[in-house]
C-alpha beads as a LAMMPS data file, in Angstrom:
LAMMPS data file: protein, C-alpha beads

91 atoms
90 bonds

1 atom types
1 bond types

-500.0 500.0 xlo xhi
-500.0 500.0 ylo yhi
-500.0 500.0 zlo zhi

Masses

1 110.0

Atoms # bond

1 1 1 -481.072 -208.007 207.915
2 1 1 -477.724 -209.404 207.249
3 1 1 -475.950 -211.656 209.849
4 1 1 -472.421 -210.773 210.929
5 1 1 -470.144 -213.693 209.389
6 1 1 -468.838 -215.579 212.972
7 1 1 -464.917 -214.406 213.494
8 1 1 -463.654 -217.858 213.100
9 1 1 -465.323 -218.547 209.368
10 1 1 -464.063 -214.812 208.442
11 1 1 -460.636 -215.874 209.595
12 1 1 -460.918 -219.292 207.785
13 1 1 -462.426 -218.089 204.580
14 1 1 -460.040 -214.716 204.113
15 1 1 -456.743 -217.478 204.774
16 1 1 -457.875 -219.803 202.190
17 1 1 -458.572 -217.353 199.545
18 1 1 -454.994 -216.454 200.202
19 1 1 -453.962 -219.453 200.288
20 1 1 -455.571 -220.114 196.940
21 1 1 -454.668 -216.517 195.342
22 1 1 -450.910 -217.258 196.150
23 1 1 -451.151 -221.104 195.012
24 1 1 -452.431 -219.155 191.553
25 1 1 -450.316 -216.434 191.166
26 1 1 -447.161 -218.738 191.946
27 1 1 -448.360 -220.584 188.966
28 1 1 -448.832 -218.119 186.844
29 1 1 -445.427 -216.767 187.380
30 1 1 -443.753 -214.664 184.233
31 1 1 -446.580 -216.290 181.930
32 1 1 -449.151 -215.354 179.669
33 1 1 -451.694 -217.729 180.699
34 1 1 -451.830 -220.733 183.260
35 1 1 -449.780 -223.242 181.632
36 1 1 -447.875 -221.271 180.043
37 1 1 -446.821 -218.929 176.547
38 1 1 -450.553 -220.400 174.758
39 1 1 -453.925 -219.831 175.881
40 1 1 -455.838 -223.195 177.342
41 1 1 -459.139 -224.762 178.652
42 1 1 -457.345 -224.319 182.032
43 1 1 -457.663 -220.455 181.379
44 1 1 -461.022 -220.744 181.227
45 1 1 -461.845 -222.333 183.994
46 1 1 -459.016 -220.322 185.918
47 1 1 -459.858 -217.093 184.377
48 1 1 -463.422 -216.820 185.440
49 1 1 -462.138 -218.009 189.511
50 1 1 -459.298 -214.679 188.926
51 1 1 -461.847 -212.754 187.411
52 1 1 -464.762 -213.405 190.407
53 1 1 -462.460 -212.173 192.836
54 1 1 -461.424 -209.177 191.175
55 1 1 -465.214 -208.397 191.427
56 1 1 -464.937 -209.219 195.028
57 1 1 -462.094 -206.601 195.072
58 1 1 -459.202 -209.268 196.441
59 1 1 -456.381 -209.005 193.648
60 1 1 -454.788 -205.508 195.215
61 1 1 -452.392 -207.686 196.201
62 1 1 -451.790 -209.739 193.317
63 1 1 -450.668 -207.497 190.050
64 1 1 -449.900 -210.536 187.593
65 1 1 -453.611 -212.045 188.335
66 1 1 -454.947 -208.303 187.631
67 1 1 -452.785 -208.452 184.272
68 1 1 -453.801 -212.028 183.707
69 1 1 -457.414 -211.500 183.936
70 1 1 -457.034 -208.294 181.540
71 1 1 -455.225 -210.810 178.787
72 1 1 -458.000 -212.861 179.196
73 1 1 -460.995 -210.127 178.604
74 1 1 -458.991 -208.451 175.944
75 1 1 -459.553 -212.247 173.938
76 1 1 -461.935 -211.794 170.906
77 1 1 -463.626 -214.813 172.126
78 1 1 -464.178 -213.479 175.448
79 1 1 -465.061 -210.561 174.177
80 1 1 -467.928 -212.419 171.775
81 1 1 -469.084 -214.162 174.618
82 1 1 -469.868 -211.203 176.932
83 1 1 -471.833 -209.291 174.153
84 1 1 -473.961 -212.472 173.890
85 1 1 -474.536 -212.616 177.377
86 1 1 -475.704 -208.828 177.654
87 1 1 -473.494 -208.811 180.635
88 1 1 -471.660 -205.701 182.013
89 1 1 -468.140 -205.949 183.099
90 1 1 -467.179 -205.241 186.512
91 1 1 -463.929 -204.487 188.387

Bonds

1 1 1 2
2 1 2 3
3 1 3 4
4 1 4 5
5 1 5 6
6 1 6 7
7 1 7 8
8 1 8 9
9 1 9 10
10 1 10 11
11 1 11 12
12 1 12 13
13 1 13 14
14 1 14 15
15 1 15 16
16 1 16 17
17 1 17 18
18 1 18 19
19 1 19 20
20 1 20 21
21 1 21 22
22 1 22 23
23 1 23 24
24 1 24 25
25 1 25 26
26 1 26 27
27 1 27 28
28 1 28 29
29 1 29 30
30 1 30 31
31 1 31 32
32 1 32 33
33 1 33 34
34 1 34 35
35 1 35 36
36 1 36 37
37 1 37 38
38 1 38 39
39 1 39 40
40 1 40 41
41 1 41 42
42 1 42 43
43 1 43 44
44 1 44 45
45 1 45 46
46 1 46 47
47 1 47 48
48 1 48 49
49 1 49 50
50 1 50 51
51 1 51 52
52 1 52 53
53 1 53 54
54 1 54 55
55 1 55 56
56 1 56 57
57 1 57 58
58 1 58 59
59 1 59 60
60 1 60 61
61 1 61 62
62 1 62 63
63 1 63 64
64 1 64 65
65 1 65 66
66 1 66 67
67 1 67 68
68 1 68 69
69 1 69 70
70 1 70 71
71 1 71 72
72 1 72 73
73 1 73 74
74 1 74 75
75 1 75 76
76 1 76 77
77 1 77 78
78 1 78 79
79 1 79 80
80 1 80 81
81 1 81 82
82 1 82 83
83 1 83 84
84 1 84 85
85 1 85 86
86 1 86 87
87 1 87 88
88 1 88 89
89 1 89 90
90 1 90 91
């Protein structure tokens, strides 16, 4: 059976993945991608934290990450990469 998460870590955890969702959409701003008007490493490595919580359901709050992480699957490469994986995509 599952354990309930204590209060105080459910508090902590949901305030730093704010925390962190609003550090990234801040960043992100009017762009494309993370630094900027050209895709990067840093999207990579970005992309796939935005994309894990849109699995976890946490961007309803943060339309530009929802947009950024659809730039980012609509990429050839990522698109390559999933069919090699056999992976489904989710959310």
């Amino acid at each position: 059976a599952k354990e309930p998460v204590p209060k105080l870590i459910d508090h902590f955890a949901k305030t730093e993945t704010r925390l962190h969702l609003d550090y990234l959409s801040d960043s992100l701003g009017d762009n494309p991608y993370i630094l900027g008007s050209a895709f990067s490493g840093a999207d990579i490595g970005v992309g796939y934290i935005v994309s894990l919580a849109g699995r976890l359901r946490l961007l309803a709050d943060y339309p530009s990450l929802q947009a950024y992480v659809e730039r980012i699957r609509k990429r050839p490469a990522f698109i390559r990469a999933v069919e090699r994986t056999g992976e489904e995509l989710v959310g």
